[in-house]
N, C-alpha and C positions, 0 to 999 in steps of 0.2 A: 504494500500500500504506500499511495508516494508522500510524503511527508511536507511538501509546498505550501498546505495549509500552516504549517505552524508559522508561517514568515510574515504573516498575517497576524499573531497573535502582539501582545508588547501592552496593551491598555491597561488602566488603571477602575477600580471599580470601589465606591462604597457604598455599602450597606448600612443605613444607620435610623434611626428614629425610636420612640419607645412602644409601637406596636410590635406584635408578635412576626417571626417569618424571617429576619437578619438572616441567621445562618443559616435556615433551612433553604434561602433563596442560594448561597453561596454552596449546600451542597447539593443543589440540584443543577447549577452548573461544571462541578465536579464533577458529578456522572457523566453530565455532556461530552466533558472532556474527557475522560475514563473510557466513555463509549467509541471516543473520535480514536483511541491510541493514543492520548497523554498523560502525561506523568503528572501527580497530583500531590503537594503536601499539605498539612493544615496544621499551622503551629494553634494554640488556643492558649489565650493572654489570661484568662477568670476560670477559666475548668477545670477542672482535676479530671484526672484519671478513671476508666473504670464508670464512671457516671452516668454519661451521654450515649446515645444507641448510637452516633455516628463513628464513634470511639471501639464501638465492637465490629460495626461493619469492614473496619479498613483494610483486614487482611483478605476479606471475602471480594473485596470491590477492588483491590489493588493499588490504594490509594495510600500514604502515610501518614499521622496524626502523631505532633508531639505536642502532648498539654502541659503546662505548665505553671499552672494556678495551683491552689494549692486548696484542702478539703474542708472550704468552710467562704463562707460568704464575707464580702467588704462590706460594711457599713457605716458612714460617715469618713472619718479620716482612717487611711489605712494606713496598717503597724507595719514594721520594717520587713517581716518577712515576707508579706506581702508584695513591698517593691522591689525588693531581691529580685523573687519569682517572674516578678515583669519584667527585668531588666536581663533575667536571663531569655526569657524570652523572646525581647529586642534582640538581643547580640546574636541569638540563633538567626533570628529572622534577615538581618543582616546578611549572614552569611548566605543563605537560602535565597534569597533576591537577587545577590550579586552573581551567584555561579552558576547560572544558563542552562544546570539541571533540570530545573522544573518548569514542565510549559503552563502551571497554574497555581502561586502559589497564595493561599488562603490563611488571613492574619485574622484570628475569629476573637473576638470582642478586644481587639486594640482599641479602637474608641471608647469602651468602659475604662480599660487603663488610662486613659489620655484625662477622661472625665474627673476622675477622681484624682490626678495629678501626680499618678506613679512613672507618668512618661514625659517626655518635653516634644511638645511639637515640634519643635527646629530639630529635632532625631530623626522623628518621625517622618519628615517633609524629606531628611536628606537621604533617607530610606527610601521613600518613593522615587527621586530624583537616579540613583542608584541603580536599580534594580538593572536585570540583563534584558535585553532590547526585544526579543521575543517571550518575555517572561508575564504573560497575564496576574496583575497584582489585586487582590479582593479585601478590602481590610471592610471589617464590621464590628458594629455595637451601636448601643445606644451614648448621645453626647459627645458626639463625632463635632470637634471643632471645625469651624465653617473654614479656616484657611487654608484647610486641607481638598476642599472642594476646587479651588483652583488647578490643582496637580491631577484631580479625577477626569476621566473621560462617560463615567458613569455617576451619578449619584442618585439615589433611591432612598426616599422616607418610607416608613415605616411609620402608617400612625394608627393609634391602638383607638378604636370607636368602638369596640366591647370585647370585652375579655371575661371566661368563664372566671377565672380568679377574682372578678368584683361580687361573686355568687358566692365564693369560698372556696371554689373547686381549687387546689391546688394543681402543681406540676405532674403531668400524666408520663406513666415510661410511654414511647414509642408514638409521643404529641411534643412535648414538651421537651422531654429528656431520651 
């Protein structure tokens, strides 16, 4: 199969607002891509391990996921290990952008890190600016700094007009998680 589509690839993409569907829309382009014959990773900036059903799919789908969050939620200002865990992160991410390996590489809830002030945008911005020139970039979350919209060639809101959690219904495996 002849591989000329990937020369086509290189765009930037965010995902962000505080309705439901962020990463689910980033991995339903992963399939895409998975589908077309490319190579896939998805670092996760807020997740732990083990958690998420995308996180079990990856060997079955052929995709790689390194999560990096750590097992318990940020609320208000976040403690140091916390930023740690983001910054290791980053410096993956970094890597992973620059080296022309992956024709799709997925930064899932960077914008929540950005949000709460475990990252610096001028990182961030120099991360996108970086990447390898066929390297499809998708960073998601909610609280995605608008100055990063300039760098995008995609941007997509996400806005929550009802959600079964204003009922009580918590997080569902294989909805939610």
């Amino acid at each position: 199969m002849s591989e000329s589509w990937k020369k086509k690839l290189g765009l930037v993409h965010i995902y962000t607002g505080n309705g439901k569907g962020k990463t689910t829309a980033a991995l339903g382009l992963a399939l895409r891509m998975l589908g077309n014959g490319g190579r896939v990773i998805i670092i996760q900036f807020m997740k732990s391990p083990k958690v998420y059903g995308e996180y079990f799919m990856a060997e079955k789908c052929g995709y790689i996921i390194e999560s990096y969050g750590l097992p318990k939620f940020v609320h208000g200002k976040p403690e140091e290990d916390d930023i740690q865990a983001a910054r290791r992160a980053l410096e993956r991410a970094k890597e992973v952008v620059k080296s022309g390996e992956w024709d799709l590489v997925i930064l899932d809830e960077i914008c929540v890190a950005l949000g709460f002030g475990m990252l610096d945008v001028e990182e961030v911005k120099e991360l996108i600016k970086s990447k390898a020139p066929n390297t499809e970039l998708v960073l998601t979350g909610r609280y995605c700094p608008e100055e990063l919209f300039e760098l995008a060639d995609y941007v997509t809101e996400m806005r929550e007009i009802k959600h079964p959690y204003q009922k009580g219904i918590t997080a569902r495996k294989g909805v939610e998680l």
